[in-house]
C-alpha positions in Angstrom: -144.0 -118.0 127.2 -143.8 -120.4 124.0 -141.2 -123.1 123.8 -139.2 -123.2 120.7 -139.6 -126.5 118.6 -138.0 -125.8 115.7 -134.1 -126.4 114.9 -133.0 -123.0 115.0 -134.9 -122.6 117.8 -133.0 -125.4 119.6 -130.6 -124.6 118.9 -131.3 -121.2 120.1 -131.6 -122.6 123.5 -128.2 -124.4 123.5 -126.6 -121.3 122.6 -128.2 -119.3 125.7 -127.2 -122.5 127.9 -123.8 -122.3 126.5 -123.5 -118.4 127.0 -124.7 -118.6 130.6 -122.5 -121.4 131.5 -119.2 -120.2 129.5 -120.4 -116.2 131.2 -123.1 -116.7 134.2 -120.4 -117.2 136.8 -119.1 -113.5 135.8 -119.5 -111.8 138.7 -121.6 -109.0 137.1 -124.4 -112.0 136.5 -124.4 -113.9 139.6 -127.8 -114.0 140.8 -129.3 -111.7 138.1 -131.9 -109.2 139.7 -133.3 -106.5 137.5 -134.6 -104.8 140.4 -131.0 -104.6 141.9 -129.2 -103.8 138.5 -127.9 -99.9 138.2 -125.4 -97.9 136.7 -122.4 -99.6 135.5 -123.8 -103.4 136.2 -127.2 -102.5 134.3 -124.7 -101.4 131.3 -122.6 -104.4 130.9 -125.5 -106.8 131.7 -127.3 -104.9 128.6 -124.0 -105.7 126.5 -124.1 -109.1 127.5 -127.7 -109.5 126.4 -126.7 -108.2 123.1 -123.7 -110.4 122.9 -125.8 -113.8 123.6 -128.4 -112.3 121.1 -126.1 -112.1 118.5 -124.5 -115.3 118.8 -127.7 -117.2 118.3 -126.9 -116.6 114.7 -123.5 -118.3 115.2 -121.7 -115.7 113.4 -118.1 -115.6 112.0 -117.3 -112.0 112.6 -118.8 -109.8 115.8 -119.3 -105.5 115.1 -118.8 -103.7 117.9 -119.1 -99.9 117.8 -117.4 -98.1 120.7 -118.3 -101.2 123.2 -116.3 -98.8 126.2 -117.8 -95.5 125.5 -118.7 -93.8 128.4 -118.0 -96.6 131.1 -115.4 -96.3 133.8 -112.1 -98.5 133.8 -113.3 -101.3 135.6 -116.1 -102.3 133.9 -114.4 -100.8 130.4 -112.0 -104.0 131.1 -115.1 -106.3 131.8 -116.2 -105.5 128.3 -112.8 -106.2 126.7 -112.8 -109.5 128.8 -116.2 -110.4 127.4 -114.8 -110.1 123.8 -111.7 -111.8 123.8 -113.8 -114.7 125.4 -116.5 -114.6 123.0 -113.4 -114.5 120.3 -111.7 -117.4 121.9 -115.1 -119.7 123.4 -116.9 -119.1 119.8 -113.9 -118.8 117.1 -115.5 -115.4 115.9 -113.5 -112.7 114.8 -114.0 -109.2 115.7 -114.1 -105.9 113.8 -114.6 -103.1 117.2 -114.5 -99.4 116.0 -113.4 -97.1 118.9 -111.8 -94.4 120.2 -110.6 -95.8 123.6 -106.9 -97.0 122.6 -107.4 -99.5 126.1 -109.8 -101.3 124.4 -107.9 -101.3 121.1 -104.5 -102.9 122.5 -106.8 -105.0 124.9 -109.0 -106.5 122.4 -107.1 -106.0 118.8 -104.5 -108.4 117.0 -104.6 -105.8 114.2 -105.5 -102.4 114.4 -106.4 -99.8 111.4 -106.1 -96.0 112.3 -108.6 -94.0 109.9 -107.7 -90.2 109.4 -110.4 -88.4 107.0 -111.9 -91.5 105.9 -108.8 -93.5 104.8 -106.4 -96.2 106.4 -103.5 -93.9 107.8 -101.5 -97.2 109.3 -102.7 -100.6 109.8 -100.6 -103.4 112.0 -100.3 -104.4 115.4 -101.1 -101.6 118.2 -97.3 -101.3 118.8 -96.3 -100.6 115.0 -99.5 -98.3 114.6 -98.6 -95.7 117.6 -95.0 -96.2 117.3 -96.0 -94.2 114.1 -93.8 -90.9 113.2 -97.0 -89.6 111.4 -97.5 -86.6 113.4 -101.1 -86.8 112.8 -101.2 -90.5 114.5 -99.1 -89.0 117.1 -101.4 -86.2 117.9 -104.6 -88.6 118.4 -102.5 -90.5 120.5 -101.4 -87.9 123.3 -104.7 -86.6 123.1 -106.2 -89.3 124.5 -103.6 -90.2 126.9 -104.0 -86.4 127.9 -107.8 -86.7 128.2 
């Protein structure tokens, strides 16, 4: 294993420090053991690498693309957690494209619906789907149906 010795690399090193004190208590980390990781745990301890990852670069803004798909509610909502604290610990914003409207009022101030590639209604999750537009309205008991 090398040792870093240049700044970035430093400061590389006080980012992961920072990220597993501000995260390593979660209980999804405690006492990190590969060999016991499965299913749902091995998925949001993969996400959390990527996080921490990212955040060596001290970015300003964090991409996520559907960070719920496919994960049950529980650990759907230990996702969302994990971004509003990265959002809040670092000062980052957030741009999260998805189709799980939990995640979207959990984790958005502002929210953009896009119907055939254009902004159909952009504001908070309330004034989006209290929307009359019967196409906004459709999306929005199909997933609640689903």
């Amino acid at each position: 294993m090398s040792v870093a010795t240049n700044d970035k690399g430093r400061e590389a090193v006080v980012v992961i420090r920072d990220l597993y004190k501000a995260f390593g208590d979660n209980e999804v980390l405690r006492g990190v053991d590969l060999n016991l990781y499965h299913g749902e745990n091995l998925v949001v301890l993969g996400k959390w690498i990527g996080v921490a990852r990212t955040l060596i670069l001290q970015p300003e803004i964090m991409l996520y693309d559907e960070p719920t798909a496919g994960l049950d509610p529980i650990t759907s909502s230990d996702i969302n957690d994990l971004i509003n604290e990265v959002n809040e610990k670092y000062h980052t914003s957030s741009i999260i494209i998805t189709h799980d409207l939990t995640c979207a009022k959990a984790t958005g101030d502002r929210i953009a619906m896009l119907l055939d590639g254009n902004f159909a209604k952009k504001g908070t999750f309330d004034e989006v789907f209290s929307s009359q537009d019967e196409r906004i309205k459709s999306f929005y008991d199909y997933n609640f149906i689903q």
